[in-house]
C-alpha positions, 0 to 999 in steps of 0.5 A, a space after each residue: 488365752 484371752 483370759 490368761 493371768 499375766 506373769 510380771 517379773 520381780 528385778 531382784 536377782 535380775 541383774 546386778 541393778 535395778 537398770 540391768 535387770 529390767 534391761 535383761 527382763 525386757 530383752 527375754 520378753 517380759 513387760 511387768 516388773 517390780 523394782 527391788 529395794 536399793 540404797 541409791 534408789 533416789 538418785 536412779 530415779 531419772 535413769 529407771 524412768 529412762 530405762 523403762 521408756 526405752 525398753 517398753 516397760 511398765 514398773 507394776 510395783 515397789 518392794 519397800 526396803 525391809 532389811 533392818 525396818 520393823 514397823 511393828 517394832 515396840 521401840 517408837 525409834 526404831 518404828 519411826 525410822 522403817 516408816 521413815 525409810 517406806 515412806 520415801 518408796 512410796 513417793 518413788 513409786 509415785 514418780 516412777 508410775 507405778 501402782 503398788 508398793 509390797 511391805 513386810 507387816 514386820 521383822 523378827 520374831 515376838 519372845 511372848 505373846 504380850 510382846 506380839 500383842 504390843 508389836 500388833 498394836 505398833 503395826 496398826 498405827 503404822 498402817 495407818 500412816 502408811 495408808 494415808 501417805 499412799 493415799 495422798 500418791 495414789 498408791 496402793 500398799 501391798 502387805 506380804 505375808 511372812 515366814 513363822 517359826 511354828 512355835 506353840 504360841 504365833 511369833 510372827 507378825 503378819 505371817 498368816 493371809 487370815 491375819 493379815 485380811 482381818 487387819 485389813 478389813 477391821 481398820 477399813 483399810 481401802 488402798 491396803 490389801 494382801 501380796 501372797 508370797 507362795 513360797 512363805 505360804 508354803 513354808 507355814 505349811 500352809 497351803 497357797 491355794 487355800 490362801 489365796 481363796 481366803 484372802 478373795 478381793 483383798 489379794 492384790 499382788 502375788 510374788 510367785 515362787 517354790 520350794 520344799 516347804 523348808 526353806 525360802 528357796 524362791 525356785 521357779 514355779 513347778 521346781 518345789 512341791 506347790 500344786 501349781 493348779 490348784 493355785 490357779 484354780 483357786 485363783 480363778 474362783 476368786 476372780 483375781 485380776 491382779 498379776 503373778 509375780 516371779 520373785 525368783 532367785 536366777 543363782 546368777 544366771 538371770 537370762 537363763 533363768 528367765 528363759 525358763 520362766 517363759 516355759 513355765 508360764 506357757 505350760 501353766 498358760 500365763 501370759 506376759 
């Protein structure tokens, strides 16, 4: 067990908060989180720090806001303003100790692939921003990968580990790596496994979740169609030291939700 990969838990749908959440994580057992995005965050900011100190918490990572924020978009307002908006999570993450912060490379779909051509070119400028502002706060920035809509021509940013790596790798990026979200994978028909073998030293961070291949149903491990060994396998292979997180929708039941998260994690021999 020595060896065992560590399940962190994501607050999202935790609790009502951030602070209630971590409070519920904690009392199951768990030592890991990542903070979900809120509009108050800064003003939490002493009460999260707080809250983890009494609770024995240690925050691995922010998920940066995404709702409305397309750093891949071709209107340099609307860019500058999701840069705006990740930037000052950034600097939480600084002030709240952590280590990661996991973005979306983009929101929303391309009408063309002239349009996905320019809105790719969007994104490296603002990786590169975001990179040197991570930098300078001892950061490191996670990109996720995101659902596709399987059309004929890719109309997604960002939606493919592939993608995502050479990105990455040809703008010599190195506080910038990959957060694999198995349940997106999963939906791109894809298979996460494989991902994760192709994303290798890049993979950072993991949000772990399942589903049918269908929809984004953020299930917990072993409740969807995942091959959950295979996943751990591959893992394995690629010597991955980073932590699985469970980003898993409790449908308002948070402590019995993460009860079961303990039992997947013993039966898949995670440790917390």
């Amino acid at each position: 067990m020595c060896n065992a990969f560590k399940a962190y838990v994501s607050t999202w749908t935790m609790g009502i908060n951030n602070i209630e959440a971590i409070r519920n994580i904690a009392e199951v057992g768990f030592k890991h989180v990542e903070l979900w995005p809120e509009i108050d965050m800064k003003d939490k900011l002493n009460a999260l720090n707080e809250v983890i100190e009494s609770y024995g918490i240690r925050i691995w990572s922010l998920h940066a806001p995404f709702s409305g924020l397309n750093i891949a978009s071709i209107d340099e307002e609307l860019r500058n303003h999701a840069l705006t908006a990740i930037i000052e999570y950034i600097h939480y993450a600084n002030k709240l100790n952590a280590n990661v912060v996991v973005v979306h490379p983009s929101s929303g779909y391309a009408q063309s692939m002239i349009e996905y051509s320019k809105g790719l070119e969007k994104l490296k400028n603002s990786l590169q921003t975001l990179a040197r502002e991570a930098a300078d706060n001892n950061i490191v920035l996670a990109f996720e990968n995101m659902i596709d809509k399987h059309k004929p021509e890719k109309s997604r940013i960002g939606a493919y580990v592939l993608e995502l790596k050479s990105l990455i790798n040809d703008m010599n990026l190195e506080n910038v790596g990959i957060c694999l979200d198995t349940g997106h994978s999963n939906i791109n028909k894809m298979i996460p496994a494989v991902e994760a073998y192709w994303a290798a030293d890049d993979l950072i961070t993991i949000h772990m979740n399942d589903n049918l291949g269908i929809t984004d149903d953020h299930l917990i491990p072993t409740e969807g169609n995942i091959n959950w060994k295979e996943f751990i396998n591959a893992l394995r292979l690629i010597k991955y030291r980073g932590p699985l997180v469970m980003e898993v929708n409790s449908k308002g039941m948070p402590l019995k939700t993460l009860l079961k998260l303990k039992e997947v994690c013993k039966k898949l021999s995670l440790t917390w």
